[in-house]
N, C-alpha and C positions, 0 to 999 in steps of 0.2 A: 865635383863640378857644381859650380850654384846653378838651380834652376827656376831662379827668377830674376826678375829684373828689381836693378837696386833700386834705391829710392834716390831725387833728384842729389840729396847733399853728398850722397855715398860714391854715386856718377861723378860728381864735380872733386872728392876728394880721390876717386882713382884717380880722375885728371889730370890731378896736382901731383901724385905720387908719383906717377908716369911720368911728367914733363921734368920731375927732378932727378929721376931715376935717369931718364935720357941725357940731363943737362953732366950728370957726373961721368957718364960714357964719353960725354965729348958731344954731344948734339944738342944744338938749345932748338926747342920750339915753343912758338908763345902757347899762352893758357887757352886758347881757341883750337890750336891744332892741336893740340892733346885732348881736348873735348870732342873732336870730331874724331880722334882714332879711337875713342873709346864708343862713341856710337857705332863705326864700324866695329867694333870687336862684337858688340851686341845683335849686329846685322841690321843696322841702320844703314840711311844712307851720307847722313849730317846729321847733328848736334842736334838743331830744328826739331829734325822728325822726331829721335831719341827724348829728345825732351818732352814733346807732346803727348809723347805714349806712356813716359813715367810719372807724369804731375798729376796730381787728384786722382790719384789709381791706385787701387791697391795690385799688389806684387799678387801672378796666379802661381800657386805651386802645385802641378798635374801632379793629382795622383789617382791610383786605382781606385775604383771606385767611387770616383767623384762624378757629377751630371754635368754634362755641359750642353747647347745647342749650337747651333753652326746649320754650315750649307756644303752640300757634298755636290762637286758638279753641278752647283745650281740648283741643288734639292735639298728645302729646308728639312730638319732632323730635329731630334732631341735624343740625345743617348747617355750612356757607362762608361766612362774610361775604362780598357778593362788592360791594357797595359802601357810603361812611360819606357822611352828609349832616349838620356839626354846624350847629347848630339854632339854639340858645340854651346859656349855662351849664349842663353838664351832660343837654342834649336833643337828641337822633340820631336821622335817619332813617337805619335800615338795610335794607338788601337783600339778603335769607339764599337761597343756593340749600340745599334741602333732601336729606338724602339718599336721604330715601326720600319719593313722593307723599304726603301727606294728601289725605284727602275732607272739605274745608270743609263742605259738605251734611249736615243732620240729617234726610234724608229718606230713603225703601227705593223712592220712585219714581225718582231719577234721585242721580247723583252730579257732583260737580266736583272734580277732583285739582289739588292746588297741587301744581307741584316749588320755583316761586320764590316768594317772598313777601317785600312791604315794610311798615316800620313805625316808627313812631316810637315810641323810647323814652326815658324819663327817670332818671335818678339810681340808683335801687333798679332798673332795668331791668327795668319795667313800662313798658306804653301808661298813658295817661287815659283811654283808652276802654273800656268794660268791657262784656260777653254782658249779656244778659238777664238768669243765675245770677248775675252781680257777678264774675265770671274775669275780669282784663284782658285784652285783643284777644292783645297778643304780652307773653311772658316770655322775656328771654333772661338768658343769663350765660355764662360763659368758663369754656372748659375749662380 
C-alpha cells in the first residue's frame, strides 16, 4: 500500500487509467469524474480539494522515528513517531510519543497527562473526528 500521496501528474494519470479501465467494462465516465473518484479514493472530498493538498507539496512518508508537530485536542505538541499503521490510501494510524505531557482534561478538578498518544490520520493530516468546537482530534505534519 502506498503511503503517500502522489504527485499532481501521477493523480491525473490514475484518472486516465481508471476512466479507460471503466470505459472497457462498459462504463464511460468523462476525465472529471474519474478525477473526482480518485480524490475520493485518497479521502478527499473533490478533485478541488485533492488537488490543493498535492501541488507545491512534497509527498509525507510517516515513519518511525521521524518529528512531527500537530495539536492533540487543541494542545499544541512536538513529538516521535514511534509507530505507522497504513490504513487505507492515504489513512495512518500513528503513535506519537510527545515531548512534553499534555493535560487532555478541561477541568480545574482533576487532570490527565498524555506523554503517548494514538490516532488516525488522513491525507491533509487531520483525524475525521473532531471536539465539540469542530478542532479535529489530532493534526500533525513533518517537520
Amino acid at each position: 500500500m502506498d503511503r503517500t500521496l502522489p504527485s499532481n501528474e501521477a493523480a491525473k494519470a490514475l484518472a486516465k487509467r481508471l476512466r479507460l479501465k471503466l470505459q472497457e467494462q462498459g462504463t464511460c465516465i468523462s476525465h472529471g469524474q474519474s478525477l473526482e473518484l480518485v480524490a475520493h479514493q485518497y479521502g478527499f472530498r473533490d478533485w478541488n480539494t485533492f488537488r490543493a493538498a498535492i501541488s507545491d507539496r512534497q509527498a509525507v512518508d510517516w515513519k518511525p522515528g521521524n518529528r512531527v508537530r500537530g495539536a492533540y485536542l487543541s494542545h499544541p505538541f512536538l513529538a516521535e513517531i514511534i509507530a505507522v499503521e497504513a490504513l487505507q490510501s492515504g489513512w495512518f494510524r500513528l503513535t506519537l510519543e510527545l515531548d512534553k505531557p499534555i493535560d487532555v482534561v478541561r477541568s480545574e478538578d482533576f487532570s490527565n497527562l498524555r506523554k503517548r498518544v494514538t490516532g488516525v490520520i488522513g491525507p491533509a493530516g487531520r483525524s475525521k473526528e473532531k471536539t465539540s468546537d469542530g478542532f479535529p482530534h489530532l493534526i500533525v505534519e513533518a517537520l
